[in-house]
N, C-alpha and C positions, 0 to 999 in steps of 0.2 A: 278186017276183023281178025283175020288168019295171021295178019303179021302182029298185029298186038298180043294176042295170044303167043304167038314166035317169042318175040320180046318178053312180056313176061318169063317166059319157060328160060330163056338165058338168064336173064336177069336173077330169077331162081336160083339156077343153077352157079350161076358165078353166086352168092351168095352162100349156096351151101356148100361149097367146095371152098372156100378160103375161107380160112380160120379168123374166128376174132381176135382183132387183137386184144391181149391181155390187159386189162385195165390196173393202170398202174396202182402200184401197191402203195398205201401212203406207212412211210414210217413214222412210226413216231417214239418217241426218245423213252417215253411210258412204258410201251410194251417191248423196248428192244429185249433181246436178251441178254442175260447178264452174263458179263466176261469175268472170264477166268481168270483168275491171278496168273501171274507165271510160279510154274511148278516151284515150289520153295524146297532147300535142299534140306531132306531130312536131317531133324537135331539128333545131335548124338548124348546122350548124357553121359557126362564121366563120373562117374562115385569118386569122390575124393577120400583117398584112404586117413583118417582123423584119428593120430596117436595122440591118445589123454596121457597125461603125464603129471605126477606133483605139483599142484599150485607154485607157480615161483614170486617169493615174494619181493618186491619191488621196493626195495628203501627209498624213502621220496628223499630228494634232492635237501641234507643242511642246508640253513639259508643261515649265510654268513652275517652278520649285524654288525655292520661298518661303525667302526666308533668314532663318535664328533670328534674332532681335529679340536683340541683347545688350545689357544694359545694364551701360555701362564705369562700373568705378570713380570713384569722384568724382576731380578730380586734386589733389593735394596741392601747392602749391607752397610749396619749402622754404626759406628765405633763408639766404645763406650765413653762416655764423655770425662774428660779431664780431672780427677778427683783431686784439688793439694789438702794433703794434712799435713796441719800443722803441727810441728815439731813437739812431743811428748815430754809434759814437764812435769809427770807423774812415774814415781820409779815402781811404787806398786797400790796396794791397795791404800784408803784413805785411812788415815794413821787418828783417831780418838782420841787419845793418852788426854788428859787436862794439860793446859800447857803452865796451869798454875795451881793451888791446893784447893781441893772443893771438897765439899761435902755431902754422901750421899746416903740414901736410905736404903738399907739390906732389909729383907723380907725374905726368911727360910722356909723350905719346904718341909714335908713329916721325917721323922727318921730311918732312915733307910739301915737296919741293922744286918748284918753279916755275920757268922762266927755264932761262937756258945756266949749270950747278951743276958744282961739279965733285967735289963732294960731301956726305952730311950732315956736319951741326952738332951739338953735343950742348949744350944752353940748360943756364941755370940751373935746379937742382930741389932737391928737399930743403927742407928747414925753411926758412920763411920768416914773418917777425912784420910783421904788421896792424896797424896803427895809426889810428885813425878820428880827422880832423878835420874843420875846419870845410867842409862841401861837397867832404869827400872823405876820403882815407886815403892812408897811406904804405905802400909794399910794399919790407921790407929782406931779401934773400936772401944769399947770399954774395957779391955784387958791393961792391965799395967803398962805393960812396953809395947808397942808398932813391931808389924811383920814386915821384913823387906822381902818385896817380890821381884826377881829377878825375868827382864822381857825374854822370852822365848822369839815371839816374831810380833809384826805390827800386830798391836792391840793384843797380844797373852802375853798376861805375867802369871809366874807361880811363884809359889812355899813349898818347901818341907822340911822337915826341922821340927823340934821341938815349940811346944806351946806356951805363949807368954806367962801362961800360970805355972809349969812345970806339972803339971797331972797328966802327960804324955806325948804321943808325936801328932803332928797336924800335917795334910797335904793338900792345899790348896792352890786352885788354877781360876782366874780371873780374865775374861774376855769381855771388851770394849766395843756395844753394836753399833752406838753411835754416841753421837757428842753428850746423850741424855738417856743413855741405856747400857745397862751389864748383867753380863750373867757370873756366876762366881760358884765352884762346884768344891765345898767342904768336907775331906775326912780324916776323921778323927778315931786313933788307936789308944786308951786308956789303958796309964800303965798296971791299974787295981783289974782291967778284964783285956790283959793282949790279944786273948782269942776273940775277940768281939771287934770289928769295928763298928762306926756309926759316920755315915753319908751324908750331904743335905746339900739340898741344892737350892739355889739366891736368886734373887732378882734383886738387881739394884737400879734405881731412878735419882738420878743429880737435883741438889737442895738448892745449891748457893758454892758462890767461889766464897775461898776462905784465904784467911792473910797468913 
């Protein structure tokens, strides 16, 4: 009995003399604690010193415009083409004259008076015969005797000279427009009024050739 009791009381005793062991500690990843970063090196701020200054303005870039390349036609050069004229058998204008005596009709205008008049004149008119000669023509109206009118140029003849009746001077110019057309420009100086002329101007149209 005494030794169970013995027993016991060491048993005791080694018991309360050695420490328990510590029961291990469970970790768990939940509760660790949180780690610390590593120390970060203090930021330094630098103020940047910011000169404002006049807006600068920026010309944006001309943009060149390339021009199409054309390429022109070849040039053609054309020579004027070969003209012949033929040889000119015309020395001037076309010459009227009658080539034989014909008869035409004059038709006078009002009287054209000039000077101190003391009144119109009525001239010769009505049928009158052309006669062509040499460097000129005869003009027979109703007066007694024919005017020879001497040719100036192709188609004008004139007069001046006295009047087939003798009552004064006459100066008459006769132009040929065509084969069946004249004009014919009459003045006339009275030797009863010299200070007066009297004017008249013709139209003549072709009747008939005459023998």
């Amino acid at each position: 009995m005494l030794k169970q009791l013995w027993v016991i009381v060491v048993m005791c005793m080694l018991t309360a003399c050695t420490p328990q062991a510590a029961a291990p500690t469970e970790t768990r990843a939940s509760e660790a604690p949180p780690t610390l970063a590593a120390s970060a090196t203090p930021r330094v701020e630098t103020t940047a010193s910011l000169t404002v200054g006049p807006p600068t303005e920026t010309t944006a870039p001309t943009a060149t415009k390339a021009k199409p390349t054309s390429t022109s036609a070849p040039t053609i050069t054309s020579l004027p083409p070969t003209v012949t004229v033929p040889p000119s058998t015309a020395s001037g204008p076309t010459d009227f004259t009658p080539a034989t005596a014909s008869v035409w009709n004059f038709v006078q205008g009002p009287d054209q008076m000039s000077g101190a008049c003391s009144g119109p004149l009525l001239p010769p008119y009505g049928l009158v015969q052309i006669t062509p000669i040499e460097n000129g023509l005869t003009w027979r109206s109703q007066e007694p005797t024919p005017y020879t009118f001497a040719k100036v140029k192709t188609n004008v003849y004139s007069y001046s000279g006295a009047t087939a009746t003798g009552d004064g001077a006459a100066t008459m110019t006769l132009t040929f427009l065509s084969g069946t057309e004249l004009t014919m420009t009459r003045t006339f100086v009275s030797n009863a009024e010299p200070a007066c002329s009297h004017t008249h101007d013709y139209t003549g149209a072709f009747q008939w050739a005459s023998t």
